[in-house]
C-alpha positions as CSV (number, residue, x, y, z in Angstrom):
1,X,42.2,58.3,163.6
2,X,45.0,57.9,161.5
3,X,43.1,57.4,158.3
4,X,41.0,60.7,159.1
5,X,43.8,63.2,158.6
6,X,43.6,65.6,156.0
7,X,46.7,65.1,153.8
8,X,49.6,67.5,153.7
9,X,49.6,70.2,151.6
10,X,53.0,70.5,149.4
11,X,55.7,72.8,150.9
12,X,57.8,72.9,148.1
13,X,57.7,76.4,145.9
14,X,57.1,76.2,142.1
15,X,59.9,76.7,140.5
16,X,59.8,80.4,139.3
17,X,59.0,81.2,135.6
18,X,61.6,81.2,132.9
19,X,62.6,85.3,132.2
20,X,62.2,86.6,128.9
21,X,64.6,89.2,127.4
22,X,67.2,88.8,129.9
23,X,70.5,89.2,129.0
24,X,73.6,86.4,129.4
25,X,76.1,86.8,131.4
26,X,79.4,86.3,130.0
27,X,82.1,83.9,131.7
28,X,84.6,86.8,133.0
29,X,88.1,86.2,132.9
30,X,90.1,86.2,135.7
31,X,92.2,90.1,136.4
32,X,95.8,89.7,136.1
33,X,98.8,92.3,137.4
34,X,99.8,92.7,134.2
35,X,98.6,95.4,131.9
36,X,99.0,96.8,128.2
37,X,101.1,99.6,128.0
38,X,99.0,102.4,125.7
39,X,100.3,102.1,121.9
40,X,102.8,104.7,121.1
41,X,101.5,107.7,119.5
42,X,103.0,108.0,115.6
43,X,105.0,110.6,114.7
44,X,104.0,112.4,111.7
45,X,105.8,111.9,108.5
46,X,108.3,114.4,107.2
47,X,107.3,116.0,103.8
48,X,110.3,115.3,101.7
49,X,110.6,118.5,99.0
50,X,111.9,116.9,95.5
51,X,113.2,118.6,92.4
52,X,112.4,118.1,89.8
53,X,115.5,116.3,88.4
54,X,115.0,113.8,91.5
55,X,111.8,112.0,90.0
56,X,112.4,108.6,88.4
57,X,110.7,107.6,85.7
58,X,109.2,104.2,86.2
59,X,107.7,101.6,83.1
60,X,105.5,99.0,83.9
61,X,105.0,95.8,82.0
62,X,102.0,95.6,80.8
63,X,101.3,93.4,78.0
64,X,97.6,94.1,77.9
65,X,98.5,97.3,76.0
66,X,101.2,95.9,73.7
67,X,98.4,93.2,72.6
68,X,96.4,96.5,72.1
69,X,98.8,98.3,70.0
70,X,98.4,95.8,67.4
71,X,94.7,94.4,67.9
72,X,93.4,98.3,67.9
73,X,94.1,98.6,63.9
74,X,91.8,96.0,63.0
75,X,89.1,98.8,64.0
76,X,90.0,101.0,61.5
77,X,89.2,99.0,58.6
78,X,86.1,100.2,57.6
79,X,88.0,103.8,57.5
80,X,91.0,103.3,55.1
81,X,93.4,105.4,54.8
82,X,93.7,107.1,58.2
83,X,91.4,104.4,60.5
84,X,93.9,101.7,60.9
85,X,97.0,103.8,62.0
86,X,95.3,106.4,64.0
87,X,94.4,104.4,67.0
88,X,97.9,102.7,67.1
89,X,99.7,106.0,66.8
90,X,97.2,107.7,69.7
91,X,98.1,104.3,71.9
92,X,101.7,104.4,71.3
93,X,102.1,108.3,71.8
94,X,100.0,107.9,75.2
95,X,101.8,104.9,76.3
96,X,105.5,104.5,75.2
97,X,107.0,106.3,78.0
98,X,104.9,104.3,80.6
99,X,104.8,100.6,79.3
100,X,108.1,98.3,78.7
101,X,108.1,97.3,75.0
102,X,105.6,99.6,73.4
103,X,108.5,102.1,71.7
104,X,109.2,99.1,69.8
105,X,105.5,97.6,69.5
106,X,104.1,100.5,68.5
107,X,106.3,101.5,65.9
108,X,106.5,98.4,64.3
109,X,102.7,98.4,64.5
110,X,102.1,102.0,63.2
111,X,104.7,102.0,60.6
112,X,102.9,98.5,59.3
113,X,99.8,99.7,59.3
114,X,100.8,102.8,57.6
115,X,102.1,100.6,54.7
116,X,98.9,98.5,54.7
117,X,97.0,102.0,54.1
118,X,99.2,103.3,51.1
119,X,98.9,100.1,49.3
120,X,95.5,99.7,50.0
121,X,94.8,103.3,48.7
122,X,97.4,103.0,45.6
123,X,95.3,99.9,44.5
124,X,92.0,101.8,44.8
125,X,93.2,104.7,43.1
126,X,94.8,102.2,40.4
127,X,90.7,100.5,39.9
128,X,89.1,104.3,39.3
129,X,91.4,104.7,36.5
130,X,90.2,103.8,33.1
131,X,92.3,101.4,32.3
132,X,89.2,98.5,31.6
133,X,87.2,96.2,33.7
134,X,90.2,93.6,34.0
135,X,92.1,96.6,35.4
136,X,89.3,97.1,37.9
137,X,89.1,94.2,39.2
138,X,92.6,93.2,39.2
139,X,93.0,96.2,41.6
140,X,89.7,95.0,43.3
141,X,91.6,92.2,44.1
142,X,94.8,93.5,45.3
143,X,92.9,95.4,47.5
144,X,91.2,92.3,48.9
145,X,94.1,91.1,49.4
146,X,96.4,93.4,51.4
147,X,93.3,93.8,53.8
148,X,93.7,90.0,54.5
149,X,97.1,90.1,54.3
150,X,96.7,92.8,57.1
151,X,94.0,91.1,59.4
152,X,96.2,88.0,59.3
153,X,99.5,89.7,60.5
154,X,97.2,92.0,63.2
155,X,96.2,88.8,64.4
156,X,99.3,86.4,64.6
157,X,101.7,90.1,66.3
158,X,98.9,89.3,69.1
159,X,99.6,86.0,69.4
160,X,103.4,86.5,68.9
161,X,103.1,89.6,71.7
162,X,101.2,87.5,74.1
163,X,104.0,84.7,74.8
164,X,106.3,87.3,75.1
165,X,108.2,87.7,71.4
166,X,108.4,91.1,69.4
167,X,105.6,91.4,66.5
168,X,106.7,89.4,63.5
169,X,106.2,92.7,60.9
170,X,107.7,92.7,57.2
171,X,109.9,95.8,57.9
172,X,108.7,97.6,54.7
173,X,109.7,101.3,55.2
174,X,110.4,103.1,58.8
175,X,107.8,106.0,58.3
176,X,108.2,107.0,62.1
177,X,112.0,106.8,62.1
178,X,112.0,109.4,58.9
179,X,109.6,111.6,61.0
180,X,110.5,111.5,64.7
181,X,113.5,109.6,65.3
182,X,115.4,106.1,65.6
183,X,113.7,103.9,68.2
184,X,115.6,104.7,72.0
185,X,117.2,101.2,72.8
186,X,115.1,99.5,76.1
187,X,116.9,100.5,79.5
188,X,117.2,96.9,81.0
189,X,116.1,96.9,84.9
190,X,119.3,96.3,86.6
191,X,119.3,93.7,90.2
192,X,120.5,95.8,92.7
193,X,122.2,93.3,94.9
């Protein structure tokens, strides 16, 4: 009778089905006695009332605008006469009282490039003049070459100003110190120790 029994059915559950969307827990760490106290609140800052006579007036180094001061001429070539020393002398009014170095850049580069303008204009005016085609072209020439002449000192005061030496200028007249004044000597920033 033993090999007539019906066979056992399986008592053991399925195992449930997996849950989709549930969130996991995360490991919680164990409490402890001691706490965070609150951050202090901060006070507010006092407003500190100046004079005027208290500001100080601070230069930067920045040789990016004494590189400027000398490369910004070489736009004004096309426009003779007033091109070449007009965007100097607008960067060196704007900036010599903010950047280290650009009293004595600028006017080295404005009064050169004033210079470079009146010879350039007497040698044109000198070509119009009747005095022959050898005359003309002579002056042609001259002209020729003080815009070389000028492109080629532009270009080596840039090189000169970027590793840190003054621009390397003819000193041919001081057209700025006849006008405004003598150049203010550098204030040196003392090491407060």
């Amino acid at each position: 009778m033993a090999d007539t029994d019906p066979p056992k059915p399986n008592t053991t559950p399925p195992p449930p089905p997996p849950v989709v969307g549930k969130p996991v827990e995360e490991p919680r760490l164990p409490k402890t006695s001691y706490t965070e106290p609150p951050p202090a609140p901060m006070d507010e800052p006092e407003e500190i009332e100046l004079e005027d006579e208290e500001f100080i007036d601070v230069k930067v180094e920045n040789k990016l605008v004494l590189i400027l001061v000398h490369f910004v001429g070489l736009f004004g070539i096309p426009f003779w006469g007033f091109g070449n020393w007009i965007l100097p002398l607008l960067l060196w009014v704007t900036k010599r009282n903010d950047t280290i170095g650009m009293d004595r850049e600028g006017r080295s580069a404005v009064n050169f490039q004033i210079a470079m303008s009146l010879g350039t204009l007497i040698f044109f005016i000198f070509g119009w003049l009747p005095f022959g085609d050898f005359a003309s072209a002579l002056a042609g020439l001259f002209v020729a070459l003080v815009v070389i002449y000028n492109i080629g000192m532009s270009v080596w005061a840039v090189a000169m100003v970027n590793i840190g030496k003054p621009a390397p200028y003819p000193k041919i007249y001081d057209f700025l110190g006849k006008i405004i004044g003598p150049e203010k000597p550098e204030e040196e920033p003392s090491d407060l120790a």
